[in-house]
N, CA, C and O atoms as a CHARMM CRD file, in Angstrom:
* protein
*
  332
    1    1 UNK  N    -11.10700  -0.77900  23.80300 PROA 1      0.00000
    2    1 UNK  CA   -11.41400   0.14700  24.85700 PROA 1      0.00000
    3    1 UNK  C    -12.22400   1.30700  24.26100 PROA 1      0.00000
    4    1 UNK  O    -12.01300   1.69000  23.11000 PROA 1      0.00000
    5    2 UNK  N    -13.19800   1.89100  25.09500 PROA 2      0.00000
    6    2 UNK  CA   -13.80700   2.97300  24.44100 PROA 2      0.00000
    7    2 UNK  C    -13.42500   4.20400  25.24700 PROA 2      0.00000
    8    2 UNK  O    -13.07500   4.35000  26.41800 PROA 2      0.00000
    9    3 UNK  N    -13.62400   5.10900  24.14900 PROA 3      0.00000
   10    3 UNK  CA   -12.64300   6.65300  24.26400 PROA 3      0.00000
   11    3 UNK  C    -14.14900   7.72500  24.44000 PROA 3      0.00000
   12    3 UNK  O    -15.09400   7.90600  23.67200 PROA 3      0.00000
   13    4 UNK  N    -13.74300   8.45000  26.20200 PROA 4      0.00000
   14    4 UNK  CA   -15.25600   9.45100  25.90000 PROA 4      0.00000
   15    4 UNK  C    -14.52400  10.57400  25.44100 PROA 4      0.00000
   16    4 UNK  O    -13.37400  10.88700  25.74800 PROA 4      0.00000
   17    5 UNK  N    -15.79400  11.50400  24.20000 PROA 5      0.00000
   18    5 UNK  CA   -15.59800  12.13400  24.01600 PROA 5      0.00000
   19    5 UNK  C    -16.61900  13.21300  24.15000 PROA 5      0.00000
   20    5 UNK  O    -17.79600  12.86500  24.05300 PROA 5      0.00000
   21    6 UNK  N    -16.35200  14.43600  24.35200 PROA 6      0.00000
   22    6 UNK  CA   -17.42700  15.54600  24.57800 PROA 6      0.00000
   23    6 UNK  C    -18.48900  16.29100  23.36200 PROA 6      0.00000
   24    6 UNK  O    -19.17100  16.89300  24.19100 PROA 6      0.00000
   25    7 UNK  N    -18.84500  16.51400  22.60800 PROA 7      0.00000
   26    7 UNK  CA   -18.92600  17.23600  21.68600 PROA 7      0.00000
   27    7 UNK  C    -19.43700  18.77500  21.79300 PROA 7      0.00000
   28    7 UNK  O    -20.22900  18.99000  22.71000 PROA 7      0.00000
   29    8 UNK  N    -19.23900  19.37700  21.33700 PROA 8      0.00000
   30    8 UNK  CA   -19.56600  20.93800  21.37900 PROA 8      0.00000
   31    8 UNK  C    -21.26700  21.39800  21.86100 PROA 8      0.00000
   32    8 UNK  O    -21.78000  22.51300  21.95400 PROA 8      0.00000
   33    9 UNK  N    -21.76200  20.18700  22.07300 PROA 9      0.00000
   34    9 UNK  CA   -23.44500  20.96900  22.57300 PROA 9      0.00000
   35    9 UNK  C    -22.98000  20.07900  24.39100 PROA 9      0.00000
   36    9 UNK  O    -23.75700  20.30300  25.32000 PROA 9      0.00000
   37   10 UNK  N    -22.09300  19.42800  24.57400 PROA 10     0.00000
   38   10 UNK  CA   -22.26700  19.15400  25.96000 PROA 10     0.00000
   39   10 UNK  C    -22.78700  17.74200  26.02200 PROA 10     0.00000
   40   10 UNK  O    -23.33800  17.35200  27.05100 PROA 10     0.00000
   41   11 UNK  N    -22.62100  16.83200  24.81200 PROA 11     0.00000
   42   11 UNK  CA   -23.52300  15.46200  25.07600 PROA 11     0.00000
   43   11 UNK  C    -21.79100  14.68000  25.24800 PROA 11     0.00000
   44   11 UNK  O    -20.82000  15.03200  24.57800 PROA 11     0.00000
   45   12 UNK  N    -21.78600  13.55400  26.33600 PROA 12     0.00000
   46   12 UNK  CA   -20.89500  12.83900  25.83600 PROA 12     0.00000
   47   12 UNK  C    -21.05100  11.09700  24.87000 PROA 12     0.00000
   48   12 UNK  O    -22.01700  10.33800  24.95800 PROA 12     0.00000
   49   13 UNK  N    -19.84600  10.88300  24.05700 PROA 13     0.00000
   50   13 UNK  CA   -20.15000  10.09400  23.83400 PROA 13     0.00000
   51   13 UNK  C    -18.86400   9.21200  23.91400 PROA 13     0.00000
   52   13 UNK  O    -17.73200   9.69600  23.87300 PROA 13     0.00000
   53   14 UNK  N    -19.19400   7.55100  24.06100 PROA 14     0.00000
   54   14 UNK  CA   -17.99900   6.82900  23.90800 PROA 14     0.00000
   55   14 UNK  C    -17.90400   5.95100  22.84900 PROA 14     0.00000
   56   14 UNK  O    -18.62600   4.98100  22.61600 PROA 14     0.00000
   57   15 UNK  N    -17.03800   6.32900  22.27900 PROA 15     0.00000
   58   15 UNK  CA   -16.35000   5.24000  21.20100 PROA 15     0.00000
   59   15 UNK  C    -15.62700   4.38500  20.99300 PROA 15     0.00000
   60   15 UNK  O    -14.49700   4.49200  21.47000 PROA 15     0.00000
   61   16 UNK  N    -16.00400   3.04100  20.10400 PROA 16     0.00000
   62   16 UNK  CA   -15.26600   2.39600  20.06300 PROA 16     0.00000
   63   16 UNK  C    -14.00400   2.66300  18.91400 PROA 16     0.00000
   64   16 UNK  O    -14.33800   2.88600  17.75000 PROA 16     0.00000
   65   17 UNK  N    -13.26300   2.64800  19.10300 PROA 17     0.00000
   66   17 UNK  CA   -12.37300   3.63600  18.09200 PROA 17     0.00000
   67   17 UNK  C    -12.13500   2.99300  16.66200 PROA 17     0.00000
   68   17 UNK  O    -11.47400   3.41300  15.71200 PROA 17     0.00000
   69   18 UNK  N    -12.89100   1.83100  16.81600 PROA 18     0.00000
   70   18 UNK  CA   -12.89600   0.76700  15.41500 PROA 18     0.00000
   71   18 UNK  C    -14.18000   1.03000  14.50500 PROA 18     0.00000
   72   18 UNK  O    -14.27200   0.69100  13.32500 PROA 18     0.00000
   73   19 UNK  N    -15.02400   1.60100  15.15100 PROA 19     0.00000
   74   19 UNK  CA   -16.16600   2.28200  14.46000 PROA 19     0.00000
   75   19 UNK  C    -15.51400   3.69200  13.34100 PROA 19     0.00000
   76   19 UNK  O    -15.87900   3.85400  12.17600 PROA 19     0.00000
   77   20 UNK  N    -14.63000   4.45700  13.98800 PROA 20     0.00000
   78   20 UNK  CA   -14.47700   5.72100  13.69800 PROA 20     0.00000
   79   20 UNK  C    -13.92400   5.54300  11.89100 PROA 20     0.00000
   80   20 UNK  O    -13.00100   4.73500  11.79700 PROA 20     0.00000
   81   21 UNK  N    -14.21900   5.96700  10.97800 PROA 21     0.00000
   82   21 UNK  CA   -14.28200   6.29000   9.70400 PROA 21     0.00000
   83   21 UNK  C    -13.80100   7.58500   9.51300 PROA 21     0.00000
   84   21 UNK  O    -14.15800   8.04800   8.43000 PROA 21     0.00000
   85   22 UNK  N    -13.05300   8.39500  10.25400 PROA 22     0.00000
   86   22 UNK  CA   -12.79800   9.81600   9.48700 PROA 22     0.00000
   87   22 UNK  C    -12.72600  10.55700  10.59700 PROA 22     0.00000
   88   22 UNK  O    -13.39500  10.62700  11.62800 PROA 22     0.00000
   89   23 UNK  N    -11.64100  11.17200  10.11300 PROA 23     0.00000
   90   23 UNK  CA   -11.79100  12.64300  11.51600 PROA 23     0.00000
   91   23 UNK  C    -11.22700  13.93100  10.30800 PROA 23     0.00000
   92   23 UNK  O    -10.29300  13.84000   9.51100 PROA 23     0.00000
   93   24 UNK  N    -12.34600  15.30700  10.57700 PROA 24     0.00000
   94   24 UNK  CA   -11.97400  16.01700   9.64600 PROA 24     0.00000
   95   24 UNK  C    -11.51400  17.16900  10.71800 PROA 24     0.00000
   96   24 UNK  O    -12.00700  17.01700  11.83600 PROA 24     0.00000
   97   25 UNK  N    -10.68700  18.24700  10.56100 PROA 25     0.00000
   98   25 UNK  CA   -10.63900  19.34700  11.02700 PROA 25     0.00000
   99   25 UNK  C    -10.66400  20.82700  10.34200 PROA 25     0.00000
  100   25 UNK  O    -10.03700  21.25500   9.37300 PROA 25     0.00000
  101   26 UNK  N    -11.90600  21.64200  11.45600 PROA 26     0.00000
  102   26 UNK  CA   -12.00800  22.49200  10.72300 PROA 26     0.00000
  103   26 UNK  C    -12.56800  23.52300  11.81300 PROA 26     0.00000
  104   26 UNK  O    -13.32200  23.22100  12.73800 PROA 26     0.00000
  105   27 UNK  N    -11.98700  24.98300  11.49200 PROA 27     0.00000
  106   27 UNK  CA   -12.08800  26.02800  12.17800 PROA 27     0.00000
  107   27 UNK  C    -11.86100  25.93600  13.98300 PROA 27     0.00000
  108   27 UNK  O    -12.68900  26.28000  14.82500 PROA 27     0.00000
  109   28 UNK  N    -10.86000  25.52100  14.16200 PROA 28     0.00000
  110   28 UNK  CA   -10.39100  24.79300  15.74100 PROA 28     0.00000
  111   28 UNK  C    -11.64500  23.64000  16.19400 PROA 28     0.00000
  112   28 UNK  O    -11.84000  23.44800  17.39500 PROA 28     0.00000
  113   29 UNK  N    -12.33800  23.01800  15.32000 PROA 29     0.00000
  114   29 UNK  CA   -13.01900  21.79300  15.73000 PROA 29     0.00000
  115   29 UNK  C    -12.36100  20.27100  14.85500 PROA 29     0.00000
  116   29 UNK  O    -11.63500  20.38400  13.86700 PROA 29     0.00000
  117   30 UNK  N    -12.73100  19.04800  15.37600 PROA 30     0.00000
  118   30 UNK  CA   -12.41100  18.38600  14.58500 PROA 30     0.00000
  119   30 UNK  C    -14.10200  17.55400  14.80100 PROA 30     0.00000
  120   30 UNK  O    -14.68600  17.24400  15.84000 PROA 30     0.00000
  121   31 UNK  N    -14.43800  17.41900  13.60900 PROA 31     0.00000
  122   31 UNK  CA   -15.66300  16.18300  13.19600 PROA 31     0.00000
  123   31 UNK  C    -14.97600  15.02200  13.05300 PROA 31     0.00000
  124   31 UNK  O    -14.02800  14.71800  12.32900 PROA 31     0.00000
  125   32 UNK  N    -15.95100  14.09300  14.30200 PROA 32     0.00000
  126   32 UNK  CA   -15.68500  12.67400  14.01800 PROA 32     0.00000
  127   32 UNK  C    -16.88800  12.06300  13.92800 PROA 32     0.00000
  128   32 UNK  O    -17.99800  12.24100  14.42900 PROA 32     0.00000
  129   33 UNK  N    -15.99500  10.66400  12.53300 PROA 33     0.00000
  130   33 UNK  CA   -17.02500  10.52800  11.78800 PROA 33     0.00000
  131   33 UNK  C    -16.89800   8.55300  12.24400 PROA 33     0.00000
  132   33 UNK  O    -15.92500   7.85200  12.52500 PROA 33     0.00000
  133   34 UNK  N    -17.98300   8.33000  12.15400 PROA 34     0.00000
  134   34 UNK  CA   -18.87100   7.52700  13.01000 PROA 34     0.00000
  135   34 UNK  C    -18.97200   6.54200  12.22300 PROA 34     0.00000
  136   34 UNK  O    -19.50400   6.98900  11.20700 PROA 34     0.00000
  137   35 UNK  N    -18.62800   4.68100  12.01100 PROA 35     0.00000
  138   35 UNK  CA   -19.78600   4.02400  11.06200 PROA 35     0.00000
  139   35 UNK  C    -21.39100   4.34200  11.57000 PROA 35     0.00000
  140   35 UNK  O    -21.82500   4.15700  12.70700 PROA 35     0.00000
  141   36 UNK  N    -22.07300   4.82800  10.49600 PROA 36     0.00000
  142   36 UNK  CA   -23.44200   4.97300  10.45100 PROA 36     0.00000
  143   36 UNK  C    -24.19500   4.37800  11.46600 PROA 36     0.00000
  144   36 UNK  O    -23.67000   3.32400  11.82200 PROA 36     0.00000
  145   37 UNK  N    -25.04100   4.59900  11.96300 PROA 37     0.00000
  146   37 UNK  CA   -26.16200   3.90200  12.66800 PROA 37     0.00000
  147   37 UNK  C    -27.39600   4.44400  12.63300 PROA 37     0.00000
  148   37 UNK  O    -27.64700   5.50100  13.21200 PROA 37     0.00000
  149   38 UNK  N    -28.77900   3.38500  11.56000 PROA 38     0.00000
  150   38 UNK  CA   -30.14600   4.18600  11.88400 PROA 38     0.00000
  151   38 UNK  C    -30.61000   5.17700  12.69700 PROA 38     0.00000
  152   38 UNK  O    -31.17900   6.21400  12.35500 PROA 38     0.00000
  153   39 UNK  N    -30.26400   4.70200  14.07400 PROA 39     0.00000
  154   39 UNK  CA   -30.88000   5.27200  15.34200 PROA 39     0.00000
  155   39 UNK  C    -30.35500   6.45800  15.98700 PROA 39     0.00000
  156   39 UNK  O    -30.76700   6.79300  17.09800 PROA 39     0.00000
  157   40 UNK  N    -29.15400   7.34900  15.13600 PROA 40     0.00000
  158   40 UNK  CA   -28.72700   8.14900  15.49800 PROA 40     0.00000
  159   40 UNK  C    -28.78500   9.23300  14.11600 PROA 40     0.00000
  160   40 UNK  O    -28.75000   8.79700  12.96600 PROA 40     0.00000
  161   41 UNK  N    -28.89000  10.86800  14.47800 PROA 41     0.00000
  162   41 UNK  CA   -29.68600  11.78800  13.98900 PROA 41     0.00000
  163   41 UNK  C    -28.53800  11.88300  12.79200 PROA 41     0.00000
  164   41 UNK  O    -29.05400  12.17400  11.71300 PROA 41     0.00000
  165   42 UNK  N    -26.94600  11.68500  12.73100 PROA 42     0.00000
  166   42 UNK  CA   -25.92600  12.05800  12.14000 PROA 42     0.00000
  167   42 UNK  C    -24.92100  11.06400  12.68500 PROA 42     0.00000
  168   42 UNK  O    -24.82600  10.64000  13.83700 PROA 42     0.00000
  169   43 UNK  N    -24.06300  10.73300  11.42800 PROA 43     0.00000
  170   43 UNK  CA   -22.47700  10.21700  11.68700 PROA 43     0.00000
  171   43 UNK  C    -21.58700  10.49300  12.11600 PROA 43     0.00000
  172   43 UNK  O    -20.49600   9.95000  11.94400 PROA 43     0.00000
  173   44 UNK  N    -21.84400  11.44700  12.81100 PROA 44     0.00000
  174   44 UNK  CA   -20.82500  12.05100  13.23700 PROA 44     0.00000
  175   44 UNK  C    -21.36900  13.24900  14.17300 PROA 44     0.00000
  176   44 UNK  O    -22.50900  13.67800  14.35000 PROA 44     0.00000
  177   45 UNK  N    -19.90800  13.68500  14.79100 PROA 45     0.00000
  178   45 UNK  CA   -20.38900  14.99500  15.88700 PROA 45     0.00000
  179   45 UNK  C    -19.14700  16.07900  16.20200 PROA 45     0.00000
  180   45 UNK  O    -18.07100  15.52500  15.97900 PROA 45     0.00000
  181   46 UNK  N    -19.04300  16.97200  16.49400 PROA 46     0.00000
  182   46 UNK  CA   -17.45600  17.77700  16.01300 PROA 46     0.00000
  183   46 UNK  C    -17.34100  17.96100  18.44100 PROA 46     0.00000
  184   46 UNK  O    -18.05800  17.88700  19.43900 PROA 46     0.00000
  185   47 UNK  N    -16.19500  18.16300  18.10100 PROA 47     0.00000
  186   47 UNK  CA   -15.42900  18.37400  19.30500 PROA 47     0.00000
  187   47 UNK  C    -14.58800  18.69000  19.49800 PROA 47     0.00000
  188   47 UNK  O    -13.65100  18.11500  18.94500 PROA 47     0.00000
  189   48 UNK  N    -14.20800  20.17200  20.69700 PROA 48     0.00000
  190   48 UNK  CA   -13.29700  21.10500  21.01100 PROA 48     0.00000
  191   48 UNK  C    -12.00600  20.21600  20.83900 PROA 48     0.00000
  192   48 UNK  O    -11.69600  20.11500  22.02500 PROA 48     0.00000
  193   49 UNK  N    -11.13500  19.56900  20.21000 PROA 49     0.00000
  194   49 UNK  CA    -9.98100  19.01900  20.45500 PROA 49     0.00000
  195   49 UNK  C     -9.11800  19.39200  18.86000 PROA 49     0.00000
  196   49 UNK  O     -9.78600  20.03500  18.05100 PROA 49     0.00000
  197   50 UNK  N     -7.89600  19.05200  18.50900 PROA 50     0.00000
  198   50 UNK  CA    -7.41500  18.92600  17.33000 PROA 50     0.00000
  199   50 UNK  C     -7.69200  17.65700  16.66500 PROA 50     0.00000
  200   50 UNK  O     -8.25600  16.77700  17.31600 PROA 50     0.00000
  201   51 UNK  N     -7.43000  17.49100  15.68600 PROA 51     0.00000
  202   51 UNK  CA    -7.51400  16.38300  14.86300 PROA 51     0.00000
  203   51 UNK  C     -6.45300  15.40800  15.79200 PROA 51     0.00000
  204   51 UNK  O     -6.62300  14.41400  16.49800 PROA 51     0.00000
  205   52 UNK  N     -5.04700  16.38900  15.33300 PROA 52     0.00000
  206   52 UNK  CA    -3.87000  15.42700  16.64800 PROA 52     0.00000
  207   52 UNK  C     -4.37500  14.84500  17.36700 PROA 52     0.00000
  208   52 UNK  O     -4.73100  13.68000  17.19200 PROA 52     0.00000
  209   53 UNK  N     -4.55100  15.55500  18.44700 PROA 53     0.00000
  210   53 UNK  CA    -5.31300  14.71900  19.91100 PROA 53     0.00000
  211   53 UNK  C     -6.14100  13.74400  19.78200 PROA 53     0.00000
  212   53 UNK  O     -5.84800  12.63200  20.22000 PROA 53     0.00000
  213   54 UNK  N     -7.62100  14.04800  19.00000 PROA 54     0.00000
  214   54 UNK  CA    -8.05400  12.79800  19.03200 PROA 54     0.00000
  215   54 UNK  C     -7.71000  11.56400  18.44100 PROA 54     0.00000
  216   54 UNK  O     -8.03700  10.48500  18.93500 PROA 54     0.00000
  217   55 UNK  N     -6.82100  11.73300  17.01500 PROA 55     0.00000
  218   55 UNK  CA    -6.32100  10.51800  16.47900 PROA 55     0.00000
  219   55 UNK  C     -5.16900   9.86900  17.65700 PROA 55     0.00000
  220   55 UNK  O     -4.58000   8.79500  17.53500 PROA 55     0.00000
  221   56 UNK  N     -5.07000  10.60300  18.53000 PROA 56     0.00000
  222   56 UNK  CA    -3.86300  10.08700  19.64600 PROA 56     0.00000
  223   56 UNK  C     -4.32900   9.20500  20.84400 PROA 56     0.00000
  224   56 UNK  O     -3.65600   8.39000  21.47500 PROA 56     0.00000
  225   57 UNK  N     -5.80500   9.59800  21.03300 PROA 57     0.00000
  226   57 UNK  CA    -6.95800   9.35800  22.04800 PROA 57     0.00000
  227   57 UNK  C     -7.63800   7.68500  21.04200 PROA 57     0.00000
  228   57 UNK  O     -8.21200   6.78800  21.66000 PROA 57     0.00000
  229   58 UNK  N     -7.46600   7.63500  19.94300 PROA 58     0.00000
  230   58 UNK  CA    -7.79300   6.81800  18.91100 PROA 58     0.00000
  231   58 UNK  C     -7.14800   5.74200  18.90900 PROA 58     0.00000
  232   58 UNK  O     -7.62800   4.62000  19.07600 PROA 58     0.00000
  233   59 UNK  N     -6.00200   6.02000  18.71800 PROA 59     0.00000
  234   59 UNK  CA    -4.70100   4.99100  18.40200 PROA 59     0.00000
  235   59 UNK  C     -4.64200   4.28500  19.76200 PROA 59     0.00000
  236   59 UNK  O     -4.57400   3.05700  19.70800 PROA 59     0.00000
  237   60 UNK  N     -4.65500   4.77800  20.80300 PROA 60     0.00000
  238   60 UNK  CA    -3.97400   4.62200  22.32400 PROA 60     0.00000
  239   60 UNK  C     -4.81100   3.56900  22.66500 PROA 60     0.00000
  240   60 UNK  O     -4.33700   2.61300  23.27900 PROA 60     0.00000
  241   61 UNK  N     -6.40200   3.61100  22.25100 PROA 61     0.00000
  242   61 UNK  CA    -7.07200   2.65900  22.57900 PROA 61     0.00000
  243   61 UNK  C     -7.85800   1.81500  21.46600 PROA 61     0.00000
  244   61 UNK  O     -9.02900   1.44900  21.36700 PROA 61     0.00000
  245   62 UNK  N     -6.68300   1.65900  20.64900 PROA 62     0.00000
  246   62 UNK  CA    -7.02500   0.58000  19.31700 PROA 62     0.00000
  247   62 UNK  C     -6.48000  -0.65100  20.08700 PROA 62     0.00000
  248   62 UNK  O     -5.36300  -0.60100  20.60100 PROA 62     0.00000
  249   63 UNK  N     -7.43700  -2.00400  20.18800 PROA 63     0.00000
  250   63 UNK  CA    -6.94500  -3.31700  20.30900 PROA 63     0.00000
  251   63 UNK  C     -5.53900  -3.71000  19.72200 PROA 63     0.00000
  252   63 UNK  O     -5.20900  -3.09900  18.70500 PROA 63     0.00000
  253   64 UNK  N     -4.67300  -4.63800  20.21800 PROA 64     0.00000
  254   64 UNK  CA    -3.47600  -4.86500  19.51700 PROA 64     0.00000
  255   64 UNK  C     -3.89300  -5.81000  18.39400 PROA 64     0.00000
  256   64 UNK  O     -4.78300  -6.62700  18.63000 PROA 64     0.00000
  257   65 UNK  N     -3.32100  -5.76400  17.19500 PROA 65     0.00000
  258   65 UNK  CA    -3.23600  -6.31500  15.96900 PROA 65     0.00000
  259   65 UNK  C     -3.66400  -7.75800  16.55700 PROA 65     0.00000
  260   65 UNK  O     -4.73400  -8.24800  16.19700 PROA 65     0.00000
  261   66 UNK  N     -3.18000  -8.14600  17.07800 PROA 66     0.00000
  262   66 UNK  CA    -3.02200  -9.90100  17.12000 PROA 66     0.00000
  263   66 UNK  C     -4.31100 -10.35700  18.08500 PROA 66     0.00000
  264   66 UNK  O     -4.55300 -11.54800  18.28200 PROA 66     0.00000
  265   67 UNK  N     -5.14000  -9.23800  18.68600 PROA 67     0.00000
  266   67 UNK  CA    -6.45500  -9.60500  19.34600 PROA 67     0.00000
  267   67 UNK  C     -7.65000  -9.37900  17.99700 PROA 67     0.00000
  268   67 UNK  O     -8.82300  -9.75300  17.99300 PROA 67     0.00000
  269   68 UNK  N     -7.04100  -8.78700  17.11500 PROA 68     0.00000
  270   68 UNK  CA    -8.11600  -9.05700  15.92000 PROA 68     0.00000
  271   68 UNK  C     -7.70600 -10.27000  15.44400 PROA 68     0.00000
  272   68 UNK  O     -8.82100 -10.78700  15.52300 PROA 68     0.00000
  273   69 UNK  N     -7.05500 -11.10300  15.03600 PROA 69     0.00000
  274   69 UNK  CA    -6.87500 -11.93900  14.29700 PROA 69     0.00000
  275   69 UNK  C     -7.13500 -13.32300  15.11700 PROA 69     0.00000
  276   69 UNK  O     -6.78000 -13.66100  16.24600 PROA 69     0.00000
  277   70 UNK  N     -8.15600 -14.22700  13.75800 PROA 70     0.00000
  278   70 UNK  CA    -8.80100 -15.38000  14.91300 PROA 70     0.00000
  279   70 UNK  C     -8.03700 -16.70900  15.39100 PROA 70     0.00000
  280   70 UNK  O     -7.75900 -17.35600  14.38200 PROA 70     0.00000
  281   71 UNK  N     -7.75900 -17.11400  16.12000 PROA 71     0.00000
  282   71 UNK  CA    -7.08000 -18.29700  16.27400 PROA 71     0.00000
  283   71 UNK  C     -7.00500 -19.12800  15.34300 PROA 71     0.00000
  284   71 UNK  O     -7.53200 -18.78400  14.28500 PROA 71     0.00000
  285   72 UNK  N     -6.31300 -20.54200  15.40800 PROA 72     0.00000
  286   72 UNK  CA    -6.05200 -21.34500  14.50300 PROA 72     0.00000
  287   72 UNK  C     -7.28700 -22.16400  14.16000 PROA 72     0.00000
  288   72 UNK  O     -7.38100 -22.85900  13.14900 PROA 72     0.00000
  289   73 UNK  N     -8.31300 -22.01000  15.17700 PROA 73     0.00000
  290   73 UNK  CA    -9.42100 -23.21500  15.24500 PROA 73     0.00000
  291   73 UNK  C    -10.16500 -22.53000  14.48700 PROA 73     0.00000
  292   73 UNK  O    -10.64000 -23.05700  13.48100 PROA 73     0.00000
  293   74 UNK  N    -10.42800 -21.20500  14.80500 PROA 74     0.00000
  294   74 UNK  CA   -11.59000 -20.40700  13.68100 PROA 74     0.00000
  295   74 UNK  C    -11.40600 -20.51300  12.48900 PROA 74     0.00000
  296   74 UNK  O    -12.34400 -20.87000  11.77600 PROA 74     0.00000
  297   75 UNK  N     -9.69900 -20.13200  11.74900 PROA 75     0.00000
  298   75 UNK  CA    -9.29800 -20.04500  10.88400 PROA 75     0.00000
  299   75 UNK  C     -9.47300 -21.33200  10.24200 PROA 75     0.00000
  300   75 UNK  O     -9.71400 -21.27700   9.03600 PROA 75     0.00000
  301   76 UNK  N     -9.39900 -22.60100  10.83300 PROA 76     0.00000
  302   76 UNK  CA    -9.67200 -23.75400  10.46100 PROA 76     0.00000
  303   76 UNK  C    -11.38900 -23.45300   9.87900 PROA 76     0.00000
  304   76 UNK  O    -11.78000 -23.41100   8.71200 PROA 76     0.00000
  305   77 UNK  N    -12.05100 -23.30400  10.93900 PROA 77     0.00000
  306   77 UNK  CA   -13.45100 -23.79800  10.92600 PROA 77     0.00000
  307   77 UNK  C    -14.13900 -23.00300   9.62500 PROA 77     0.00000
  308   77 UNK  O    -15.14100 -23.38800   9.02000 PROA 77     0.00000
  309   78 UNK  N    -13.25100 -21.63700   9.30200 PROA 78     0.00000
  310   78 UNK  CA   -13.92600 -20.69900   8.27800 PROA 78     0.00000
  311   78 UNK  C    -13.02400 -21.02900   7.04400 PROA 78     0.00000
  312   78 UNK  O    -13.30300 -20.37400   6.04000 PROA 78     0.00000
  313   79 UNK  N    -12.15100 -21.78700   6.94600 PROA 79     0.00000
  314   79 UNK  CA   -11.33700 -22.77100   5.94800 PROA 79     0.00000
  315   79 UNK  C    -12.58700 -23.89600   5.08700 PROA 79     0.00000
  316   79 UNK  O    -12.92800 -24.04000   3.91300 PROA 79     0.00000
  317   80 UNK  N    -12.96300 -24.49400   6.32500 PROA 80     0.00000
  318   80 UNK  CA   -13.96900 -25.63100   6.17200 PROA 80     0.00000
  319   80 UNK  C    -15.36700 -25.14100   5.53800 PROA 80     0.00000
  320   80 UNK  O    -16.07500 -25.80200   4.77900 PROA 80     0.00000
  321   81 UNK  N    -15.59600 -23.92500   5.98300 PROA 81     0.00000
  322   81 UNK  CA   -17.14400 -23.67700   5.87500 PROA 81     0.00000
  323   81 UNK  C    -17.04900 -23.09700   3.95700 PROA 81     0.00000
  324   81 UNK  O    -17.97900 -23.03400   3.15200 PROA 81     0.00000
  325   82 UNK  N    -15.94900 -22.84700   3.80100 PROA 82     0.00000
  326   82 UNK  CA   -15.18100 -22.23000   2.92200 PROA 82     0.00000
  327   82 UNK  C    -15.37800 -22.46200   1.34000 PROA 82     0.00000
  328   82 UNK  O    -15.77100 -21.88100   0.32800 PROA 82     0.00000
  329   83 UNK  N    -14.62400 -24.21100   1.97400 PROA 83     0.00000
  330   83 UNK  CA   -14.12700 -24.92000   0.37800 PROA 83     0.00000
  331   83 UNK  C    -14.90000 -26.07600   0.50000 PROA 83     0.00000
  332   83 UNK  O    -14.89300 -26.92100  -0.39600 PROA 83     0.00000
């Protein structure tokens, strides 16, 4: 699920919360930090919230464990491609 978030100039953005690499906090902002992408100016972008909150906004809409992990047929097929 993706999480919008505001950042301090007024742009929003939504995340996928599996991208996110880092959340720092500092001076009542917290910077969140982004996997990289060419096409964007910075990794990141800071926003009026606590660190708390957003790692809470983070977690809430992390996939469950067992929707990452691939079925038996994949696991087979990447077994095969494997050995």
């Amino acid at each position: 699920m993706l999480v919008k978030f505001t950042d301090v100039k007024d742009v929003n953005y939504w995340v996928n919360p599996l991208h996110v690499k880092m959340l720092r906090e500092k001076k009542g902002l917290t910077e969140i930090f982004i996997v990289y992408n060419p096409g964007w100016a910075a990794p990141s972008f800071k926003v009026k919230q606590s660190a708390e909150e957003v790692a809470a906004l983070l977690d809430a809409a992390m996939p469950d464990a067992g929707a990452l992990v691939p079925d038996d047929d994949q696991a087979a097929a990447k077994q095969a491609h494997a050995g």
